[in-house]
MITORMAR-746576 format. One record per residue (C-alpha): residue in three letters; y, z, x. Coordinates in pm, whole numbers. Each point is the difference from the previous one (the first is absolute). Example, Ala and Ser with C-alpha at 12.3 -4.5 7.8 and 13.67 -1.06 7.14 Angstrom:
BEGIN
+------+--------+--------+--------+
: type :      Y :      Z :      X :
+------+--------+--------+--------+
:  ALA :   -450 :    780 :   1230 :
:  SER :    344 :    -66 :    137 :
+------+--------+--------+--------+
//
This chain:
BEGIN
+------+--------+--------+--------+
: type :      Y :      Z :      X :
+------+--------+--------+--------+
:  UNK :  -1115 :   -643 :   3092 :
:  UNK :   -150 :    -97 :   -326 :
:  UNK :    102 :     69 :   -369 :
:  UNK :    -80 :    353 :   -150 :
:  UNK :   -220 :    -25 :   -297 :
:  UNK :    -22 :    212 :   -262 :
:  UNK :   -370 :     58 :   -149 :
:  UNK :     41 :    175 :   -322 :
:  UNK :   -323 :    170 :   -175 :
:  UNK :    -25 :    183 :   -333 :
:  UNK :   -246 :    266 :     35 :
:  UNK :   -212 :    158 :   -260 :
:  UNK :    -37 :    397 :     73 :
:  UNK :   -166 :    279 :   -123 :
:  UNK :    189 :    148 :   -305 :
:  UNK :   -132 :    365 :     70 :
:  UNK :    170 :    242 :    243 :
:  UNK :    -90 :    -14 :    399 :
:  UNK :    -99 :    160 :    249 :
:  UNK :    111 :      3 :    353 :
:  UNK :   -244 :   -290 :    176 :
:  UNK :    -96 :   -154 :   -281 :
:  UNK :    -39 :   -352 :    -65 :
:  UNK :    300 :   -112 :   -288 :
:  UNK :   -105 :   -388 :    -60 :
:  UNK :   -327 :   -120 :   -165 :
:  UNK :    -80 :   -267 :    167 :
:  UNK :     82 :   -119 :    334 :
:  UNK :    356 :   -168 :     14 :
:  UNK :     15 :   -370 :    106 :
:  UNK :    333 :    -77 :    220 :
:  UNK :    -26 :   -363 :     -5 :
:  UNK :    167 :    -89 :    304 :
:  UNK :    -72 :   -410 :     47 :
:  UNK :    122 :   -224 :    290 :
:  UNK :   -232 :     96 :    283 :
:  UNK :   -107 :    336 :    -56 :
:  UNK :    221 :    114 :    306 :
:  UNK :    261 :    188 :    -53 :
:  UNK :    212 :    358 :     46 :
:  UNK :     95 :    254 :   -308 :
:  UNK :    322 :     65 :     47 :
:  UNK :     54 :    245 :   -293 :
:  UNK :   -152 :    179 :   -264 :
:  UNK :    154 :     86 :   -340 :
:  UNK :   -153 :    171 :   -284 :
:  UNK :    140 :     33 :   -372 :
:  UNK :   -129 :    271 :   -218 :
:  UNK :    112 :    -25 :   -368 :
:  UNK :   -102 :    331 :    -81 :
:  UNK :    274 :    173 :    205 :
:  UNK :   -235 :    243 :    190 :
:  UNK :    197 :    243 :    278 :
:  UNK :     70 :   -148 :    355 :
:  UNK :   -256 :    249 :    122 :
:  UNK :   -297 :   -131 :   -257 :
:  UNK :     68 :   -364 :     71 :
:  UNK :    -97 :     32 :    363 :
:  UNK :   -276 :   -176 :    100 :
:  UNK :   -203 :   -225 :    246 :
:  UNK :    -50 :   -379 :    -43 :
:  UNK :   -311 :    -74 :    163 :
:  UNK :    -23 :   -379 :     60 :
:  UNK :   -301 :   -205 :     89 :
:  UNK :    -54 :   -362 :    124 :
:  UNK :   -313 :    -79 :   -248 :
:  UNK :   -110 :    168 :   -320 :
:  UNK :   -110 :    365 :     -5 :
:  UNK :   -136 :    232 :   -216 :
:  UNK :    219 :    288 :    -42 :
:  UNK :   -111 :    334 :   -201 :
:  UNK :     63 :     21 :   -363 :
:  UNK :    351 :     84 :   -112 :
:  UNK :     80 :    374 :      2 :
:  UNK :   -298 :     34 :    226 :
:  UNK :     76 :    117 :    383 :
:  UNK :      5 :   -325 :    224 :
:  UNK :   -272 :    -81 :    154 :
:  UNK :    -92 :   -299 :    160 :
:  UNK :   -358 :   -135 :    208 :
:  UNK :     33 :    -55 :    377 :
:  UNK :    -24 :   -402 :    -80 :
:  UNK :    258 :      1 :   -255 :
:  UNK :    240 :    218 :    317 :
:  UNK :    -80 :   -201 :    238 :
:  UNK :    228 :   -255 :   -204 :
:  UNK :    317 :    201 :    -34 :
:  UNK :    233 :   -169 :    150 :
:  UNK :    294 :    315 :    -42 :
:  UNK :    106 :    260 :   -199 :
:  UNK :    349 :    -16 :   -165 :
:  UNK :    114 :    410 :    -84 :
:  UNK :    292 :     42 :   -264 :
:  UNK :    112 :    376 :     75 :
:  UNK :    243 :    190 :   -260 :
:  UNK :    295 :   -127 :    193 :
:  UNK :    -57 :   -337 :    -57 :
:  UNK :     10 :     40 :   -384 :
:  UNK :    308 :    -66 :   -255 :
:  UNK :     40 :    120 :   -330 :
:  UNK :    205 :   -120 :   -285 :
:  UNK :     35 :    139 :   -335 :
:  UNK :   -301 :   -193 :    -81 :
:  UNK :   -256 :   -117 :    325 :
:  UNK :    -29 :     92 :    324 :
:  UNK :    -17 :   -261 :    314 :
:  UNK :   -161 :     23 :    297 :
:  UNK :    178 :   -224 :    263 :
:  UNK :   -140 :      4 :    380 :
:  UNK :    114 :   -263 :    275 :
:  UNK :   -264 :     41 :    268 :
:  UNK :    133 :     89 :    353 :
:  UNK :   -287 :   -189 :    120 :
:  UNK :   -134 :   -325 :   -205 :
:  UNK :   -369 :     28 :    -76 :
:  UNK :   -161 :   -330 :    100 :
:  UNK :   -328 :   -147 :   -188 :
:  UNK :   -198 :   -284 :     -5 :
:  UNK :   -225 :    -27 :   -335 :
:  UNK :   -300 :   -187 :    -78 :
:  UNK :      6 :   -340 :   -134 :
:  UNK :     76 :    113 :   -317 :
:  UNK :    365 :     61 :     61 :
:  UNK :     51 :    371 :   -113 :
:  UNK :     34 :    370 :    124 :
:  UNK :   -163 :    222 :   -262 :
:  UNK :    159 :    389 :    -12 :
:  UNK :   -174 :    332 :   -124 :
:  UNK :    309 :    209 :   -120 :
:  UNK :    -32 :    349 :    120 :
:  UNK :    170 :    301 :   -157 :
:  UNK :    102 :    308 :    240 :
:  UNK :    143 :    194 :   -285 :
:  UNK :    -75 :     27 :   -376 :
:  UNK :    219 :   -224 :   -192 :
:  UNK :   -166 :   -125 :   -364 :
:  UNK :     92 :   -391 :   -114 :
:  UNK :      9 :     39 :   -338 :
:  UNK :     82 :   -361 :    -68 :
:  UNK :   -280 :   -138 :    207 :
:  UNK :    179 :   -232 :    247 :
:  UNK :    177 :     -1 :    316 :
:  UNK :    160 :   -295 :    162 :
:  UNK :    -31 :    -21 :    389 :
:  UNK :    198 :   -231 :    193 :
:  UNK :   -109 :   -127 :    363 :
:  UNK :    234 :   -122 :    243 :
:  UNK :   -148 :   -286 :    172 :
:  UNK :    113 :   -215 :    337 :
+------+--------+--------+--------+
//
């Protein structure tokens, strides 16, 4: 068994409030994995700052073994048939698997099932952040957390 990893990522997001399906990052988010490019994601956790509700933080991590393109942020995802074709897995954070505190919420989910990848020779997964509720991050940043094996 190897060593878990943990790949941690500041994201910049759309200040403005979202939608349900939209896109919350601005760019594409580099995971930069290393080693081989072979590996499993074990976990996923996300840290919002802005303390939205359990039920606004869920979302979808959509990760990818090569670049994308994703939509613009606060646009409704949307991505080409080549840039699918490269999704390696989709990581889903539902309401239950958020934790607030008086002043973030956390969203902490073990897989039952490890997600296995293989990347380019780049090293890195790249993620589109999906929102399935509305939440609005006011202070621009999330941090995401992988899990890595």
């Amino acid at each position: 068994m190897s060593a878990l990893q943990n790949v941690t990522v500041d994201v910049t997001v759309d200040t403005a409030a979202l939608a349900a399906n939209d896109v919350a990052n601005a760019a594409v988010i580099p995971f930069p994995i290393g080693g081989h490019g072979v590996g499993k994601v074990m976990s996923l956790t996300l840290i919002d700052p802005d303390h939205n509700t359990a039920a606004n933080l869920a979302a979808t991590l959509w990760l990818f073994k090569a670049s994308v393109t994703p939509a613009a942020a606060n646009a409704t995802h949307s991505i080409s048939d080549g840039d699918a074709a490269l999704c390696v897995g989709t990581l889903p954070i539902v309401a239950g698997d958020v934790a607030l505190s008086a002043l973030n919420s956390v969203a902490s989910v073990r897989l039952a099932a490890p997600l296995p990848f293989t990347v380019g020779t780049n090293g890195s997964l790249y993620g589109i952040l999906v929102m399935a509720a509305a939440p609005t991050f006011a202070g621009g940043t999330v941090r995401i957390v992988l899990g890595i094996e």
